[in-house]
C-alpha positions in Angstrom: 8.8 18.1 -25.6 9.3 19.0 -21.6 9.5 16.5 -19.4 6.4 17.1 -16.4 5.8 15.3 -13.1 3.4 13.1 -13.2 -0.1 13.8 -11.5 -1.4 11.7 -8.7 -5.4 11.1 -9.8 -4.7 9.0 -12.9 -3.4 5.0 -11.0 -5.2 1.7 -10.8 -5.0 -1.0 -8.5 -4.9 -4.5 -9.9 -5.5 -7.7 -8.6 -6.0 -11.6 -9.9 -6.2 -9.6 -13.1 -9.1 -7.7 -12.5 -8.8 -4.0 -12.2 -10.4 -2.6 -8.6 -11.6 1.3 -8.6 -9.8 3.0 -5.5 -10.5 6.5 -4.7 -7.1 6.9 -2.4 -3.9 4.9 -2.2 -1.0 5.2 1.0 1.3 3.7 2.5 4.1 3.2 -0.2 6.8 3.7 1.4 9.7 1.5 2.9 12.6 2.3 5.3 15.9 0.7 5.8 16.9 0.5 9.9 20.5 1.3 10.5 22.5 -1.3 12.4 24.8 1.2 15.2 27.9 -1.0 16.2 30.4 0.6 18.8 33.4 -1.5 20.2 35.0 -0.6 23.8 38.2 0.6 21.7 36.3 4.1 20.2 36.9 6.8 22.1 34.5 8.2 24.2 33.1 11.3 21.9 33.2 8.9 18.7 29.8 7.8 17.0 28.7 4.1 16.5 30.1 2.9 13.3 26.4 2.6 11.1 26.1 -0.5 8.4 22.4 -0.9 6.7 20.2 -3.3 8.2 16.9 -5.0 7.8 13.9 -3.7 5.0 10.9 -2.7 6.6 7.8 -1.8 4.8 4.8 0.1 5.9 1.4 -1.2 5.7 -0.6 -0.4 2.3 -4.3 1.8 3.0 -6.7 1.3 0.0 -10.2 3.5 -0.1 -13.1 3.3 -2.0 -16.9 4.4 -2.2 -19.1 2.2 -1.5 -21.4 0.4 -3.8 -24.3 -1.9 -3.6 -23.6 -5.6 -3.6 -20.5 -5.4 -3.2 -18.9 -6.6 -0.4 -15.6 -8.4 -1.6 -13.5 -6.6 0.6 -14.9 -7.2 3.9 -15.5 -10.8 2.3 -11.4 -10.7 1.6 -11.0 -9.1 5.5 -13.2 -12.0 6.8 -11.5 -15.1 4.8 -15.2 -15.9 4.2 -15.2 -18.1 7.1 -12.3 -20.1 6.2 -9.1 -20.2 9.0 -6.1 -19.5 6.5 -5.8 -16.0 5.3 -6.0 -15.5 1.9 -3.0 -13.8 0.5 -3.1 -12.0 -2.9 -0.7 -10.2 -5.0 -0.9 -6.9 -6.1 0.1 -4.1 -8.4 -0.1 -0.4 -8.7 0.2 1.2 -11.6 0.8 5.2 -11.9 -0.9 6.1 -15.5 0.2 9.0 -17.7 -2.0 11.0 -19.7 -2.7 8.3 -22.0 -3.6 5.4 -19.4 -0.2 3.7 -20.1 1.6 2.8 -17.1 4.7 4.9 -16.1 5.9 3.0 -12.7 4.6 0.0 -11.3 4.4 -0.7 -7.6 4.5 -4.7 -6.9 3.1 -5.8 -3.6 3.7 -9.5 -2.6 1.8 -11.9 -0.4 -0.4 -8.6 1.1 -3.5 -9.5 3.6 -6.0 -7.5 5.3 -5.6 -7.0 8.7 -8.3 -3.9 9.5 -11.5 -2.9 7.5 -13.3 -0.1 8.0 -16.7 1.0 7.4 -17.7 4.7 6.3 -18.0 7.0 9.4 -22.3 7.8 8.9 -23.7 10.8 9.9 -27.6 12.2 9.1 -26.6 15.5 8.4 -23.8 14.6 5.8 -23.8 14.6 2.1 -20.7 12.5 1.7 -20.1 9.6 -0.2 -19.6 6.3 2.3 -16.0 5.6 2.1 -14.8 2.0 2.8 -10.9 1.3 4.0 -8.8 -1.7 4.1 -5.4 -2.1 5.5 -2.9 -4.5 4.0 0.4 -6.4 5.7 2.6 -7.2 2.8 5.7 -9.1 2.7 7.1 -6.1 0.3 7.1 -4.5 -3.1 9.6 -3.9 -6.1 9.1 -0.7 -8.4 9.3 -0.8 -11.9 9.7 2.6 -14.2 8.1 2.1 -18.0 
């Protein structure tokens, strides 16, 4: 059997166990930010020495049509009211042909920080397209 790449449509997106339809997932990605030293004993023409330094992780974009009643995320955006920001765990999941889960993205402690609404226009036939950005405090990756 040949070994193929796996396609991009076929994910879910999982969180306090429930399973949450999104139409478009971004922002998984993560960068590590080189630490340059150079002492006054390198000659002039010689490059900084370069050692790995801090993780830094981008922020995760989730989008989804928009149903009736349904407003958890905005609800999740807004902290319904409360001061503290509720902080939730999450997990990707890439699916292969036969929904099982081939690598598994594991985002820790994210929150929303922007929520956006579905841009409206009267000569459209679009679907309305909600967005919400999540700050995370990172994410492990798992192969199945």
């Amino acid at each position: 059997m040949a070994n193929y790449p796996i396609p991009v449509f076929h994910y879910k997106v999982s969180w306090n166990n429930q399973d949450i339809g999104f139409s478009d997932v971004s922002g998984l990605s993560q960068e590590i930010t080189p630490i340059e030293y150079r002492d006054g004993l390198m000659s002039a023409t010689t490059v900084s020495l370069k050692r790995p330094g801090m993780k830094k992780v981008t922020n995760i974009s989730l989008k989804r049509g928009i149903v009736e009643k349904n407003n958890d995320l905005f609800s999740w955006f807004n902290n319904n009211g409360a001061p503290n920001v509720e902080r939730r765990d999450l997990t990707i999941s890439l699916l292969n042909d036969e929904g099982n889960p081939v690598m598994v993205w594991t985002i820790v402690q994210a929150f929303p920080i922007k929520c956006d609404g579905p841009g409206l226009k009267a000569t459209g036939n679009d679907i309305a397209i909600e967005s919400i950005d999540l700050a995370h405090e990172g994410f492990s990756i798992k192969t199945v």
